[in-house]
C-alpha positions in Angstrom: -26.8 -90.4 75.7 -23.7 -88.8 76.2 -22.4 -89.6 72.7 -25.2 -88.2 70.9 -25.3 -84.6 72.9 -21.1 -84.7 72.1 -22.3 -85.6 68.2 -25.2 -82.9 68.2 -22.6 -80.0 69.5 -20.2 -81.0 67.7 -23.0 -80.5 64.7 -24.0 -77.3 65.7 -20.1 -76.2 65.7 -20.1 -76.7 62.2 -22.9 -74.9 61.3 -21.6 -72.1 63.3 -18.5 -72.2 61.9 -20.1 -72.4 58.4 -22.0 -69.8 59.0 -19.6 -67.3 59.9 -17.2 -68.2 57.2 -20.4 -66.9 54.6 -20.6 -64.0 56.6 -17.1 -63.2 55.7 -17.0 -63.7 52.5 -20.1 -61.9 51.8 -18.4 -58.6 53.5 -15.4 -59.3 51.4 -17.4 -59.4 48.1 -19.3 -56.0 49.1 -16.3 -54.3 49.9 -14.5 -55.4 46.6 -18.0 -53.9 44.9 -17.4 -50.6 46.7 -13.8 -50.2 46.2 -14.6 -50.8 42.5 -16.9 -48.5 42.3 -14.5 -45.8 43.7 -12.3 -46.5 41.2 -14.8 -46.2 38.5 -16.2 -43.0 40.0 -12.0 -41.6 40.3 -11.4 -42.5 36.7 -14.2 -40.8 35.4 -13.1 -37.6 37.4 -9.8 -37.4 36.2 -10.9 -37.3 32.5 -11.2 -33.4 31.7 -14.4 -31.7 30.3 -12.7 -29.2 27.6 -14.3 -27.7 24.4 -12.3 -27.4 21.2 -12.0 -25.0 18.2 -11.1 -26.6 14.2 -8.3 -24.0 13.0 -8.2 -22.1 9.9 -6.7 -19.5 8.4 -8.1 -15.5 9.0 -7.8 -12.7 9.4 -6.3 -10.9 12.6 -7.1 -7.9 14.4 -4.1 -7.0 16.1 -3.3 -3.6 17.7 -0.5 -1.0 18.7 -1.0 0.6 21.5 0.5 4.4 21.4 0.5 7.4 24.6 -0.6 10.6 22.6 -2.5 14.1 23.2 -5.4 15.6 22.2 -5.1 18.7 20.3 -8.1 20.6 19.5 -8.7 20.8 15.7 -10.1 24.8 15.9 -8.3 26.9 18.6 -7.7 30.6 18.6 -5.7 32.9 21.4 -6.9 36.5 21.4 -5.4 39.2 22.8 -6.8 43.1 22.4 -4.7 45.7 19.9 -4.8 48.4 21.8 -4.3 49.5 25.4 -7.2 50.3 27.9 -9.4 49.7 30.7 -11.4 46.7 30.9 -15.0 47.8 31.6 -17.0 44.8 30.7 -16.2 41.3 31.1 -19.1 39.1 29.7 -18.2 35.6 29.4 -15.8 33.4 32.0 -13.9 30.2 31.5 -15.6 27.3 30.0 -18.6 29.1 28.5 -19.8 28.4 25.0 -20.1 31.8 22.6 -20.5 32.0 18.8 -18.4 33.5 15.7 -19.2 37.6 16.5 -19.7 37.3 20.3 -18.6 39.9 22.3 -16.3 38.5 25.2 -14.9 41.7 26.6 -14.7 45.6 26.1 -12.5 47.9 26.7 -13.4 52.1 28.2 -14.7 53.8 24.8 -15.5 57.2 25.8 -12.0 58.9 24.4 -12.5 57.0 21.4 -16.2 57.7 20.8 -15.4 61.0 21.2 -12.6 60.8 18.6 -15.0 59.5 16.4 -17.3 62.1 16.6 -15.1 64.5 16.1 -13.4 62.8 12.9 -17.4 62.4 11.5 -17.2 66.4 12.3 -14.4 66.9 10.2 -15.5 64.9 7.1 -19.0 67.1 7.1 -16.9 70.2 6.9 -14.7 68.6 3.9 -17.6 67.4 2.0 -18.8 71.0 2.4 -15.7 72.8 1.1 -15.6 69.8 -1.5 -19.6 71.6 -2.8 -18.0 75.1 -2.7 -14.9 74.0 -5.0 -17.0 72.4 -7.3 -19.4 75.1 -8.1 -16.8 76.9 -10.0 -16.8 73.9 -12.2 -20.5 72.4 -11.8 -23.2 75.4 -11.2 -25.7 73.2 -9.8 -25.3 72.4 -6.1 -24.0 69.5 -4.9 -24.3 67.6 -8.2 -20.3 66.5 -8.3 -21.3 63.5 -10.8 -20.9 66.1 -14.1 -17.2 67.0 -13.0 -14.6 65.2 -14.6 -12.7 62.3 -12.5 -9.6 63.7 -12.7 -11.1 67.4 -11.7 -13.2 65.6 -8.8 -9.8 63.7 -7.6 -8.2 67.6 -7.1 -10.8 68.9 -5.5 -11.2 66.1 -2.9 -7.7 66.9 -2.6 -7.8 70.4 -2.1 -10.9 70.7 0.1 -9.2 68.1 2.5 -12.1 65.6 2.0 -9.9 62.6 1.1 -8.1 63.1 4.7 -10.9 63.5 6.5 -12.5 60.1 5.2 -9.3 58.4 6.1 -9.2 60.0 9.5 -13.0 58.9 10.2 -12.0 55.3 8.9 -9.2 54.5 11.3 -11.2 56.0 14.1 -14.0 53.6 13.4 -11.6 50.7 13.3 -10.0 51.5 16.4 -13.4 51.7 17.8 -14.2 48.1 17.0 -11.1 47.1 19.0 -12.4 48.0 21.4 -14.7 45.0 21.5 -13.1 41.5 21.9 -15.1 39.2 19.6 -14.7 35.5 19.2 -13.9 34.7 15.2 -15.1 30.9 15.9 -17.6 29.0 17.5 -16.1 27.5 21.2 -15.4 27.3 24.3 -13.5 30.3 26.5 -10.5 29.2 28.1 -7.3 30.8 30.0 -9.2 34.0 30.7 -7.0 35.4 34.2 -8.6 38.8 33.5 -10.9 41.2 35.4 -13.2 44.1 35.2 -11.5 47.4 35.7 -8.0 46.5 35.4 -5.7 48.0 33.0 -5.1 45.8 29.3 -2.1 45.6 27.4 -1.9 46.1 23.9 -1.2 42.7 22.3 -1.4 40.8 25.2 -2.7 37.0 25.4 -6.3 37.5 27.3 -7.8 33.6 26.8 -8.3 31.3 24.7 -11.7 29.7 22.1 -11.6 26.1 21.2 -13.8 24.1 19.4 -13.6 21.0 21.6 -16.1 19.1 19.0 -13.1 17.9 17.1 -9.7 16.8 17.6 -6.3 15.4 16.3 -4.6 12.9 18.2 -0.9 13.7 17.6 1.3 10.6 18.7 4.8 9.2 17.8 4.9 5.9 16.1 7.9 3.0 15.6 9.0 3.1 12.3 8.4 -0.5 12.3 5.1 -0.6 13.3 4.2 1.4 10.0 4.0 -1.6 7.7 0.0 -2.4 7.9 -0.5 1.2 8.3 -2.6 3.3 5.9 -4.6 6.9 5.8 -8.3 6.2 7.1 -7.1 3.4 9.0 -9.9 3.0 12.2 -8.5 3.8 15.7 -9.4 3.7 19.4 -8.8 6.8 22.0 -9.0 5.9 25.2 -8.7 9.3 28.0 -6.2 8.5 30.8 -9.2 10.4 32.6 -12.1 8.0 31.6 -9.8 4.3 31.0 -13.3 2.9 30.8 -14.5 5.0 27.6 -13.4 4.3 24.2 -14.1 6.8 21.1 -13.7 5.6 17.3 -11.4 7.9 15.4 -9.0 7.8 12.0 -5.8 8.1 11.0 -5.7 10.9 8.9 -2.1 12.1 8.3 1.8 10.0 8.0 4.7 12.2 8.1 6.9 10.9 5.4 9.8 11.0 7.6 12.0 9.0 10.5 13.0 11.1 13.1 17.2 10.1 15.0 15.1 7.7 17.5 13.2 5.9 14.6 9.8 7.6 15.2 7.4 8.9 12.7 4.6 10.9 13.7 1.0 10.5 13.1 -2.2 12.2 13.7 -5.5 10.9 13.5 -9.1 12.8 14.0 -11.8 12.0 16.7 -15.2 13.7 17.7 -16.0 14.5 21.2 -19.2 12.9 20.9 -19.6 12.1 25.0 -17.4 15.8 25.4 -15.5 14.2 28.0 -12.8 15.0 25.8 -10.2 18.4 26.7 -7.6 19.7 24.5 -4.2 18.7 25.6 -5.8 15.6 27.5 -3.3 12.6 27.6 -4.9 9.5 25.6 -3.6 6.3 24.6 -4.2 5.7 20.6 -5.1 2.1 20.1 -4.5 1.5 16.4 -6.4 -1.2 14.3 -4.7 -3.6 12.2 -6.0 -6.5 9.8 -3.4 -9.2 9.3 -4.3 -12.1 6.4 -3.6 -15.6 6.5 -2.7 -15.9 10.0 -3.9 -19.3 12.5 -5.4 -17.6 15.4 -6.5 -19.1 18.9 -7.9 -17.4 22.1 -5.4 -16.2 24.3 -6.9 -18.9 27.0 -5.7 -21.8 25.2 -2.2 -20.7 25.7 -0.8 -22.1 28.8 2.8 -22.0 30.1 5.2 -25.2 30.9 8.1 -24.6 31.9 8.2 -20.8 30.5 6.8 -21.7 27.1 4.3 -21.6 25.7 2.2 -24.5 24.7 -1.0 -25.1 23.1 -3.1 -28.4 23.6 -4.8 -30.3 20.7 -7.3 -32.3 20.8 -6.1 -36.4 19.5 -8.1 -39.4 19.8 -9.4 -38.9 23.2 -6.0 -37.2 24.5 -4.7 -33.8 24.9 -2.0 -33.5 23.2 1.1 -31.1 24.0 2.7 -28.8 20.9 5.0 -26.2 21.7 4.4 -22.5 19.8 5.5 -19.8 18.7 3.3 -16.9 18.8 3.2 -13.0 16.7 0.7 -10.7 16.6 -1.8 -10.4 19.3 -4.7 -8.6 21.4 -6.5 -8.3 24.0 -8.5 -11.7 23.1 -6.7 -13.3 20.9 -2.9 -14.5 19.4 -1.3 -15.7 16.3 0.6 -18.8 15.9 3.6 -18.3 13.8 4.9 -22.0 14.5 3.8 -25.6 16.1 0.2 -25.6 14.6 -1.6 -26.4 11.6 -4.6 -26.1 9.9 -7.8 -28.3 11.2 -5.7 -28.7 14.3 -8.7 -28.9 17.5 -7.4 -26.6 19.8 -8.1 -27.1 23.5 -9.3 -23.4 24.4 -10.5 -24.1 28.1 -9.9 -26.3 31.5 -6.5 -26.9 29.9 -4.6 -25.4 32.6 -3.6 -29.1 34.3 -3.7 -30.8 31.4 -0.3 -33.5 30.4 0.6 -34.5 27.4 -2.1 -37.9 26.3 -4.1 -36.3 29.2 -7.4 -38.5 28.3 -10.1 -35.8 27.9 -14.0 -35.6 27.0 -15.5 -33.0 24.6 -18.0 -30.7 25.2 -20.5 -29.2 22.9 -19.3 -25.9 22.0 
């Protein structure tokens, strides 16, 4: 009896011992699944989701940028020609008036009575022109039978050619009294007030048309090699960075000045009028380049201060080192390191290595 309870424990040991040993080995075998798994699930993270672009040749927009001022196309500073007293002031700065509208006036009583007086004195002419002439021409008044060249002496004689001249200049320096605008704009500059004294040919304000406007700027002289007459540009205020107005270039002077600038104007339209004369402006000129290989400025990436430009190869990223040219705000040329049908990486590039594995994405 004893030997068979010492045979059946020693029987249940093993089982035990069995047992245990699959419960082991079945941990062991889930653990290996996991880790493998983990590594599965690593590998597939570390391959980078990028979209490509084929190259070709195009095409490039590139542009100069240029600090230059607005100048208004139709401006005009008026002053009176005579002397007086300001009586009436009827406009103030930044109102609108037409060609012929009356801005200011000066006192007209002296001259109105000049003028009166010098209409006084022509009657009396005309008068002792009618006596004259009846010595030549019985029938009153009726000077058309004389002869010119009697007529001319008698106009003379009777004092009626002064008298015209005299009524003329009065009525001329009766309309200077009156400051009128000779174009269409806007008053500017005007310091003056009602009932202080004017100086003759003294600067009183200023009219501009603010519709139109050159933009005058000074340009590299080697910047002028794509550059043409009705070339499009972009003016962009200092005042408004966020607005943009299309102009053209309208005008090269043929000549380099001691620092190697050449000045150019171009035309815009205040179509938003935002736009002031004399308002600072930066003149963003447009330029068409052919035959260039162009990629987005994102797929240029820097390693070790150069820059380098990932293509797309069998699965990989691979590294090429360029050279770049012309360029804007979205976009560069490649002068070197990159060929035609190349498959430029153009985003999630910015960790890539060299054979970096990588997975396409629709574009």
């Amino acid at each position: 009896m004893g030997i068979f309870t010492s045979i059946k424990g020693k029987i249940i040991l093993g089982f035990e011992f069995f047992f245990v040993l699959f419960l082991i080995l079945a941990c062991n075998n889930n653990e290996h699944r996991k880790n493998s798994q983990v590594i599965t699930d690593t590998k597939d993270k570390d391959i980078a989701k990028v979209k490509v672009m084929p190259l070709s040749l195009k095409k490039f927009p590139s542009q100069t940028f240029v600090n230059a001022k607005l100048i208004a196309k139709n401006k005009v500073d008026l002053c009176f020609s005579m002397s007086g007293k300001l009586i009436t002031l009827r406009e103030k700065n930044g109102n609108w008036v037409k060609k012929g509208d009356v801005i200011a006036c000066l006192d007209r009583e002296r001259l109105a009575l000049e003028l009166r007086r010098a209409k006084d004195q022509l009657a009396l002419a005309y008068n002792q022109l009618i006596s004259l002439s009846l010595g030549f021409e019985p029938e009153v008044g009726d000077t058309a039978k004389i002869s010119p060249k009697v007529l001319a002496n008698l106009k003379l004689e009777s004092g009626y050619n002064k008298a015209l001249l005299l009524l003329k200049e009065k009525e001329i320096n009766y309309k200077k009294l009156r400051l009128c605008s000779p174009i269409d704009g806007q008053v500017v500059m005007l310091e003056a007030h009602e009932n202080q004294l004017v100086n003759e040919n003294k600067f009183f304000c200023r009219v501009i048309d603010n519709r139109n406007f050159y933009v005058k700027a000074e340009l590299l002289e080697t910047e002028l090699r794509n550059l043409h007459i009705g070339q499009s540009v972009q003016v962009k205020p200092l005042a408004y960075s966020e607005k943009s107005f299309k102009g053209k270039l309208v005008e090269i002077n043929p000549q380099v000045s001691n620092k190697g600038l050449v000045n150019i104007k171009a035309t815009v339209e205040n179509s938003e009028q935002l736009l002031l004369d004399g308002m600072n402006v930066e003149l963003v000129i447009e330029q068409n380049t052919p035959n260039q290989i162009v990629v987005p400025r994102d797929a240029i990436v820097l390693r070790s201060g150069k820059p380098v430009v990932f293509t797309y190869v069998d699965g990989k990223a691979y590294w090429n080192y360029v050279k770049t040219s012309l360029e804007n705000d979205q976009f560069v040329c490649i002068k070197s390191g990159l060929k035609e049908e190349d498959l430029v990486i153009y985003n999630n590039n910015f960790h890539l290595n060299h054979n970096s594995p990588v997975e396409v994405l629709s574009n």
